[in-house]
GUMARPA-220750 format. One record per residue (C-alpha): x, y, z. Coordinates in steps of 0.2 Angstrom, whole numbers. Layout:
BEGIN
{xx->X	yy->Y	zz->Z}
...
end
This chain:
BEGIN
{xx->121	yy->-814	zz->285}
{xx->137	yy->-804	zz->291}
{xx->147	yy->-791	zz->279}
{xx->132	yy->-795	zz->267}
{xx->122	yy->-779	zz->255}
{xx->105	yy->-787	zz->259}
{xx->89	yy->-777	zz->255}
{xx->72	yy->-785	zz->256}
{xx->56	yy->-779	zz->247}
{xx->53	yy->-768	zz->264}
{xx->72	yy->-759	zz->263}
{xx->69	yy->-754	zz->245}
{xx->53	yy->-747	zz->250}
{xx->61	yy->-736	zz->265}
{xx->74	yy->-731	zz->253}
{xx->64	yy->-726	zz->239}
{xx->54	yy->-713	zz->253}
{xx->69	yy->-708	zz->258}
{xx->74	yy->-703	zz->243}
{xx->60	yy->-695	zz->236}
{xx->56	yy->-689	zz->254}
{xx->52	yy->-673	zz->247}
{xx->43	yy->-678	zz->231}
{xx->32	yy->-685	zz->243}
{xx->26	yy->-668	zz->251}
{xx->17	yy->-665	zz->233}
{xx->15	yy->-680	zz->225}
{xx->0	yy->-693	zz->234}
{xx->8	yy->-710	zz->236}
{xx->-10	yy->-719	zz->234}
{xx->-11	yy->-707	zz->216}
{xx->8	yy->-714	zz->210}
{xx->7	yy->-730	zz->215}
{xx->-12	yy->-732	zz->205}
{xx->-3	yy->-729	zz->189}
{xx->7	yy->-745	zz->190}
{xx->3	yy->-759	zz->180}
{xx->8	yy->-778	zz->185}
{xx->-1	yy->-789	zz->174}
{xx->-1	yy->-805	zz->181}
{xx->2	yy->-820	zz->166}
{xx->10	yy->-834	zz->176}
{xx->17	yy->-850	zz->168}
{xx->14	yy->-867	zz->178}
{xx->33	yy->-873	zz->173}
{xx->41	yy->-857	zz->184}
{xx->49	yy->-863	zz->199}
{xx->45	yy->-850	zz->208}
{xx->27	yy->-854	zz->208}
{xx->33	yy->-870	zz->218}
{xx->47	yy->-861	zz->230}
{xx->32	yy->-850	zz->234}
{xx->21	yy->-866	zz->239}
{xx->38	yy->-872	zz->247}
{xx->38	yy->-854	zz->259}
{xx->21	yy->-855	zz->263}
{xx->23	yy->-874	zz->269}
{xx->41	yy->-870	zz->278}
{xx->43	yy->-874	zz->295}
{xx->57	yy->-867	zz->302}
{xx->60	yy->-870	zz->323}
{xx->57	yy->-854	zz->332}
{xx->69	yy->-857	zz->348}
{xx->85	yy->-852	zz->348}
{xx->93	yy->-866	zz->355}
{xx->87	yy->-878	zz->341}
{xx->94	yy->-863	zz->329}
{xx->109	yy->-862	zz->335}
{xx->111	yy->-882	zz->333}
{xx->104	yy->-881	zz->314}
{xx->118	yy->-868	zz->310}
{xx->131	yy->-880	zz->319}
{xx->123	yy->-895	zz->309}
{xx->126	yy->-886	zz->293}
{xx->145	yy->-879	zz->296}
{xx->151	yy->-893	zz->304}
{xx->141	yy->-908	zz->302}
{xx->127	yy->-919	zz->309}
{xx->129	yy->-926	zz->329}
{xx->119	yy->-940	zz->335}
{xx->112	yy->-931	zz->348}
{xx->103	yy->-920	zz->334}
{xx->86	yy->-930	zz->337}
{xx->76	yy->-911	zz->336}
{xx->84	yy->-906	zz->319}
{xx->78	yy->-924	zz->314}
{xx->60	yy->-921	zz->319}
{xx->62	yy->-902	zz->309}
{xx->66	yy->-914	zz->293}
{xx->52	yy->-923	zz->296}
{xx->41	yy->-908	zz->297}
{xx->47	yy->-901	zz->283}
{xx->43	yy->-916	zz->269}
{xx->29	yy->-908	zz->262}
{xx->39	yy->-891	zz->261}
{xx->54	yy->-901	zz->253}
{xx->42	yy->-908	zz->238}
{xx->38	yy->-892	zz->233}
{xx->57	yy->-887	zz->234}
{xx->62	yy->-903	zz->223}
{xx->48	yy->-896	zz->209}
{xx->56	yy->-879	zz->207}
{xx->76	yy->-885	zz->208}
{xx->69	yy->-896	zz->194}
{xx->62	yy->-881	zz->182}
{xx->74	yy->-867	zz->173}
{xx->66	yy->-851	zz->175}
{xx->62	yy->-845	zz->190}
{xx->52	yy->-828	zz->190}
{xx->44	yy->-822	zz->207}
{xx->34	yy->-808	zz->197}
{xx->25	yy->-822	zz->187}
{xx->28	yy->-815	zz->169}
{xx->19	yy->-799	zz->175}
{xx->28	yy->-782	zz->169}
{xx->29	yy->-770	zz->182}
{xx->29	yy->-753	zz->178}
{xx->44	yy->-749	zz->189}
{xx->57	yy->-761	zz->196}
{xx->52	yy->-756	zz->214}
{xx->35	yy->-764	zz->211}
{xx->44	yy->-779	zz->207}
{xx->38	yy->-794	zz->215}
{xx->56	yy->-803	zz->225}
{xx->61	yy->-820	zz->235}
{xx->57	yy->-816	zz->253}
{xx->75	yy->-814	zz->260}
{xx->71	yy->-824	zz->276}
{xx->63	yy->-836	zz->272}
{xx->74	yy->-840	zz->257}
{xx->89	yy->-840	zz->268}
{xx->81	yy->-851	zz->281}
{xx->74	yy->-863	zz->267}
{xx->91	yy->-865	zz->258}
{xx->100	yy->-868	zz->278}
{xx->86	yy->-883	zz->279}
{xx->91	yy->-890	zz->262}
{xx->110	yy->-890	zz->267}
{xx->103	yy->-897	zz->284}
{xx->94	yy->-912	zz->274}
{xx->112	yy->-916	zz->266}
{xx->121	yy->-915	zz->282}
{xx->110	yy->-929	zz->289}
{xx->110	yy->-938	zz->274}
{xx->129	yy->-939	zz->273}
{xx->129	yy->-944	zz->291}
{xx->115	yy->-961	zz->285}
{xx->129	yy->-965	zz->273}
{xx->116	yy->-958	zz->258}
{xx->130	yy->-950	zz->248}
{xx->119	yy->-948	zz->234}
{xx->106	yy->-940	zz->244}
{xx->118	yy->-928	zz->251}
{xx->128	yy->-923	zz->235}
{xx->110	yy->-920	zz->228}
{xx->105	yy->-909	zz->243}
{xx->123	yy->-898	zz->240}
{xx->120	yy->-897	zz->223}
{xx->103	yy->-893	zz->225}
{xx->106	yy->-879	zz->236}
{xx->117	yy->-869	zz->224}
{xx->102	yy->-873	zz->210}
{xx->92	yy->-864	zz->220}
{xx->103	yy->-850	zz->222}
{xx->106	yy->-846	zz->202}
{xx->86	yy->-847	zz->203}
{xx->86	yy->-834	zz->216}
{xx->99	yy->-823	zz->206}
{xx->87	yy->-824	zz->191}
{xx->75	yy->-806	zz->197}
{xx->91	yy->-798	zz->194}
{xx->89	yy->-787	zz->209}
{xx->105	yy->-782	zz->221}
{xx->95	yy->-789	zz->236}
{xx->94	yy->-807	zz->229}
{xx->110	yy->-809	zz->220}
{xx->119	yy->-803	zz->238}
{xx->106	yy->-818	zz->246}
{xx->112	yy->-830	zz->231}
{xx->129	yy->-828	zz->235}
{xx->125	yy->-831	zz->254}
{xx->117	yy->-846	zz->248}
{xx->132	yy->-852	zz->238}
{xx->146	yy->-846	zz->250}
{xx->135	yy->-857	zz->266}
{xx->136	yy->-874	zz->252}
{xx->154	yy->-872	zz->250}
{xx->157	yy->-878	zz->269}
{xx->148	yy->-894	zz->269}
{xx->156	yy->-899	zz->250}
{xx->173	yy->-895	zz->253}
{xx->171	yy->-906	zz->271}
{xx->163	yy->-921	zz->262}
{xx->176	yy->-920	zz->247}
{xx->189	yy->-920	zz->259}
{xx->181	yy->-934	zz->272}
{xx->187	yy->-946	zz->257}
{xx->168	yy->-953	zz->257}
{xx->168	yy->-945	zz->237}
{xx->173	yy->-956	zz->225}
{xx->177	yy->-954	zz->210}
{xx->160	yy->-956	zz->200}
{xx->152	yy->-943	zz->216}
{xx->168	yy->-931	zz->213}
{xx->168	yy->-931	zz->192}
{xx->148	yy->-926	zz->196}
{xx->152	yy->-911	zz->207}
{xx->166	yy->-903	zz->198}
{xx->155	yy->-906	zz->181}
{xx->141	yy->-897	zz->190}
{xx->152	yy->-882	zz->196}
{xx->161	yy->-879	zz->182}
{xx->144	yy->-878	zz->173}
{xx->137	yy->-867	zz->188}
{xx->153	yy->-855	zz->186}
{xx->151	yy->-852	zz->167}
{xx->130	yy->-848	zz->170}
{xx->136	yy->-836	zz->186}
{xx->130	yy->-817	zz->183}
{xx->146	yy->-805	zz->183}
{xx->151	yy->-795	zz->197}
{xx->147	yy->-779	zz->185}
{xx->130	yy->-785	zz->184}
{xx->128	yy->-782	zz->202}
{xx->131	yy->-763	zz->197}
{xx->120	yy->-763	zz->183}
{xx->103	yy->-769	zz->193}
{xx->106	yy->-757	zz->204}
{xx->108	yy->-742	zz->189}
{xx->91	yy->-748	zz->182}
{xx->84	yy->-746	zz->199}
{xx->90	yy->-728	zz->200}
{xx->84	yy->-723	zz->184}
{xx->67	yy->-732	zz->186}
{xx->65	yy->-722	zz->203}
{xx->69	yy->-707	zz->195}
{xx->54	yy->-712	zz->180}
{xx->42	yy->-715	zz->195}
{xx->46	yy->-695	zz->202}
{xx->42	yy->-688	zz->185}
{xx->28	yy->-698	zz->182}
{xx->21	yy->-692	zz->198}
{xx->22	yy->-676	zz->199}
{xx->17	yy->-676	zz->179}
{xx->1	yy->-684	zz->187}
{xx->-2	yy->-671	zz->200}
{xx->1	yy->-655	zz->187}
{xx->-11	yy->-665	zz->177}
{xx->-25	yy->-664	zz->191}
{xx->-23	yy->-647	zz->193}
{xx->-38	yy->-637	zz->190}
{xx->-26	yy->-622	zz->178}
{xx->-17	yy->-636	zz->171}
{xx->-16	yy->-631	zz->152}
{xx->-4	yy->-633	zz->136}
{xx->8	yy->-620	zz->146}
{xx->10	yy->-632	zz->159}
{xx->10	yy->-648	zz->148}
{xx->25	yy->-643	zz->139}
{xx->34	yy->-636	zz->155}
{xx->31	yy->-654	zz->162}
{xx->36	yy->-662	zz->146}
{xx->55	yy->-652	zz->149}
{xx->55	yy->-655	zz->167}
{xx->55	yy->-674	zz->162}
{xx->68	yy->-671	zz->149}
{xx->80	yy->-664	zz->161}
{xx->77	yy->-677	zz->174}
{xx->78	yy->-690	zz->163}
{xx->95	yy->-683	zz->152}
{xx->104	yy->-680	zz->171}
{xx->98	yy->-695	zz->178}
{xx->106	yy->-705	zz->163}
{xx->122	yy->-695	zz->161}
{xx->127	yy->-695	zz->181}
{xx->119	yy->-714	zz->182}
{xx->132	yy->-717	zz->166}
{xx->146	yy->-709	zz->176}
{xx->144	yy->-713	zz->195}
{xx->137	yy->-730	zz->192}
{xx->148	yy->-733	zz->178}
{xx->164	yy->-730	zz->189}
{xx->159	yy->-742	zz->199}
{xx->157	yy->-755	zz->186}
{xx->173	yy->-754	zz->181}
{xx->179	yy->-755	zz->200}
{xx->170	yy->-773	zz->201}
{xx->175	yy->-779	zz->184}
{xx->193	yy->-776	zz->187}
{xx->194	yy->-778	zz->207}
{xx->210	yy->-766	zz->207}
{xx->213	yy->-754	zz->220}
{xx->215	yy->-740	zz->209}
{xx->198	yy->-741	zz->201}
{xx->189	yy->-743	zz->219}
{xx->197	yy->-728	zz->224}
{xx->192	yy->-719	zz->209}
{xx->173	yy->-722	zz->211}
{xx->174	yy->-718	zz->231}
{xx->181	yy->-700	zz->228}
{xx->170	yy->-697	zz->215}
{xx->155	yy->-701	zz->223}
{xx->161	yy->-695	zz->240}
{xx->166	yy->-676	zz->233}
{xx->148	yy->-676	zz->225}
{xx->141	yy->-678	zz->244}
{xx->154	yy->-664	zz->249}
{xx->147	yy->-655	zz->236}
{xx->129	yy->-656	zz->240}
{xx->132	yy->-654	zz->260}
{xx->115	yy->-661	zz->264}
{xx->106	yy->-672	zz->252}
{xx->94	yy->-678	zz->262}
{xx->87	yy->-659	zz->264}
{xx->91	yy->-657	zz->246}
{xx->79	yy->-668	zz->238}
{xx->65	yy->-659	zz->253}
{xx->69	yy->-643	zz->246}
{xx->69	yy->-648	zz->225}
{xx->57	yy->-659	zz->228}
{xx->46	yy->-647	zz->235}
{xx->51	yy->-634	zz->222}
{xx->48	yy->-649	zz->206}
{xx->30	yy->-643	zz->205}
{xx->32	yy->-626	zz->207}
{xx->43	yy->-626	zz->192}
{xx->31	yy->-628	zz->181}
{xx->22	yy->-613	zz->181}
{xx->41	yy->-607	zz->178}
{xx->42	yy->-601	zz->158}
{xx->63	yy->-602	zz->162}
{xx->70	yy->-619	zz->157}
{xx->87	yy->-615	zz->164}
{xx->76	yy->-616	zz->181}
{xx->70	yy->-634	zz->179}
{xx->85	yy->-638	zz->173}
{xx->95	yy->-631	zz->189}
{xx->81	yy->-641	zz->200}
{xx->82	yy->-658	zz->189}
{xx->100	yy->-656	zz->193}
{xx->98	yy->-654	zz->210}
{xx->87	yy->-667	zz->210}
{xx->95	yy->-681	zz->203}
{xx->113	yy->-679	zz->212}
{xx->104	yy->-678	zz->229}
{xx->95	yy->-695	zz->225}
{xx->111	yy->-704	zz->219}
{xx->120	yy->-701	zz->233}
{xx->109	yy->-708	zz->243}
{xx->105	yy->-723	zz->232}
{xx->123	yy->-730	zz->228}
{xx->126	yy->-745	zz->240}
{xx->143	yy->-749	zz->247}
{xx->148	yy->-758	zz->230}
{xx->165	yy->-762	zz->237}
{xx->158	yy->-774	zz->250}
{xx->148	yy->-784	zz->238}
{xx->162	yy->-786	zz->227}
{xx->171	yy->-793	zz->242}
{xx->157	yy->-805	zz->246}
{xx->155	yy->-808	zz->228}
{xx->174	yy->-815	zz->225}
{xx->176	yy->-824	zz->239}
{xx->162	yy->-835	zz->235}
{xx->168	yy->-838	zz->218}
{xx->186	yy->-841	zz->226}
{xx->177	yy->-855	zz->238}
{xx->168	yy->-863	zz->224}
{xx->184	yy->-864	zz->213}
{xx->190	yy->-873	zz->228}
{xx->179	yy->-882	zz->230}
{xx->180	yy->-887	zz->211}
{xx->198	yy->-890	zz->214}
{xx->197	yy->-903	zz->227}
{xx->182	yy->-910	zz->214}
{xx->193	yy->-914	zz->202}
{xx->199	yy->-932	zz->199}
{xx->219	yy->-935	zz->198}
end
């Protein structure tokens, strides 16, 4: 997964103590994280229910050798020598059933209709095994195009960029950047079997119908700017919640302290909007519009706020540790110079390389639109 943003559920988790490294020196993790609420009310027709069956049933080969033949499989096509990877199919029936169930549902939810109190509780896709489950599914058309099964091979192709809008659906960076990895790795085998001539017409009015279809339901390249915004702001709910919780606990907490607690959150939550709006919102426009101009905009913005802050990483150590101390503060200028302090440490830390998503992001749809193009019947 080269030059790819990818984040799994264990990244955001490093990054979000990272972040609130020093909130952590007053808040109890075990006390934060008991607040949240994930209310399980899952639906039987959710095809994540079944690509979760599918993972726990995956058999992926373990030596490298065998990998490395997979991977040439899928970029370059089935050999007759590839009696292992035949074996792997074999072994993976079972996994392929429940596979064929989801691509055959429309919603696909991995947090099972339950509502998480903040996005980094969410429940995501495992990034490795849904990379390795969608290089099988491409594998499974590589063999079938080389038994002559062009059926069975366009549905496997297809199939594979079904799964990826599915994986796409959480909204989350992390599986929109897997989504795309997904649909850039389909793009190889399509455009090789459209151009092998073995398409005709019928198989090549399917594809580009299917593509065209897939293009016009494809989230937007600002989106990718907008999950990662709620994340922010989300965080930034969980830190005030914390330490609310901790004040809260205290054996002198009283009305003083409540509505000192109840300004601190204003000011954390006004700043964490307006720089979210203006830092995040820069970067929006840079995706949307792909122009130089606007790239370079949102790098020196964000980069003369790191300038400016020296060392965010000790930063958010010293508000953090200053956030419950604030309360016994009767000066609201105070709390609001921390909150401040707070938030622009945290953002600068937060914001991903935005550019290099958008890079992977628009290639993918420029090999798809290819891919379309050579679809499309004269």
């Amino acid at each position: 997964m080269e030059k790819l943003i990818v984040r799994t559920k264990k990244d955001y988790g490093k990054r979000a103590c990272l972040i609130f490294l020093g909130a952590f020196l007053i808040v109890s993790p075990s006390d934060l994280f008991a607040q949240q609420e994930n209310t399980n009310n899952s639906e039987t027709e959710n095809a994540a229910v079944y690509y979760s069956k599918a993972f726990d049933l995956l058999e992926y080969p373990q030596s490298d050798a065998v990998k490395a033949q997979l991977k040439e499989a899928v970029t370059h096509g089935w050999q007759k020598e590839y009696e292992e990877l035949e074996n792997i199919l074999t072994e993976n029936g079972p996994c392929f059933e429940e596979l064929e169930k989801g691509l055959k549902t429309e919603k696909c939810d991995f947090n099972l209709g339950g509502e998480s109190k903040y996005i980094i509780d969410k429940i995501i896709p495992d990034a490795r095994k849904t990379r390795n489950l969608s290089q099988l599914l491409l594998l499974k058309g590589r063999h079938c195009e080389q038994q002559n099964n062009i059926d069975g091979a366009i549905d496997a192709y297809l199939s594979s960029l079904t799964f990826a809008r599915h994986i796409s659906q959480d909204n989350a960076l992390i599986s929109r950047m897997i989504a795309i990895a997904i649909e850039k790795e389909a793009c190889a085998p399509l455009k090789q079997f459209l151009e092998s001539g073995k398409a005709k017409s019928q198989a090549r009015l399917r594809i580009s119908g299917y593509l065209k279809k897939f293009e016009r339901e494809q989230f937007s390249a600002k989106e990718l700017v907008e999950s990662e915004k709620d994340f922010f702001i989300s965080t930034v709910k969980m830190l005030a919640d914390g330490v609310r919780q901790r004040a809260e606990k205290g054996a002198k907490f009283n009305i003083g302290k409540k509505l000192a607690m109840e300004s601190l959150d204003e000011e954390l939550t006004a700043n964490a909007q307006e720089s979210a709006t203006r830092y995040y919102g820069n970067f929006a426009t840079a995706m949307e519009t792909n122009a130089e101009k606007d790239w370079e905009y949102a790098v020196n913005e964000i980069e003369a706020l790191k300038k400016s802050l020296k060392d965010p990483v000790s930063n958010v150590k010293e508000a953090g540790m200053l956030l419950y101390d604030s309360l016994t503060r009767d000066a609201a200028g105070s709390r609001s110079i921390i909150a401040r302090k707070v938030i622009k440490s945290m953002l600068v830390m937060a914001i991903p390389d935005f550019k290099r998503a958008a890079e992977n992001y628009y290639s993918t749809l420029k090999d798809l639109r290819e891919v379309a193009s050579l679809a499309t019947v004269d």
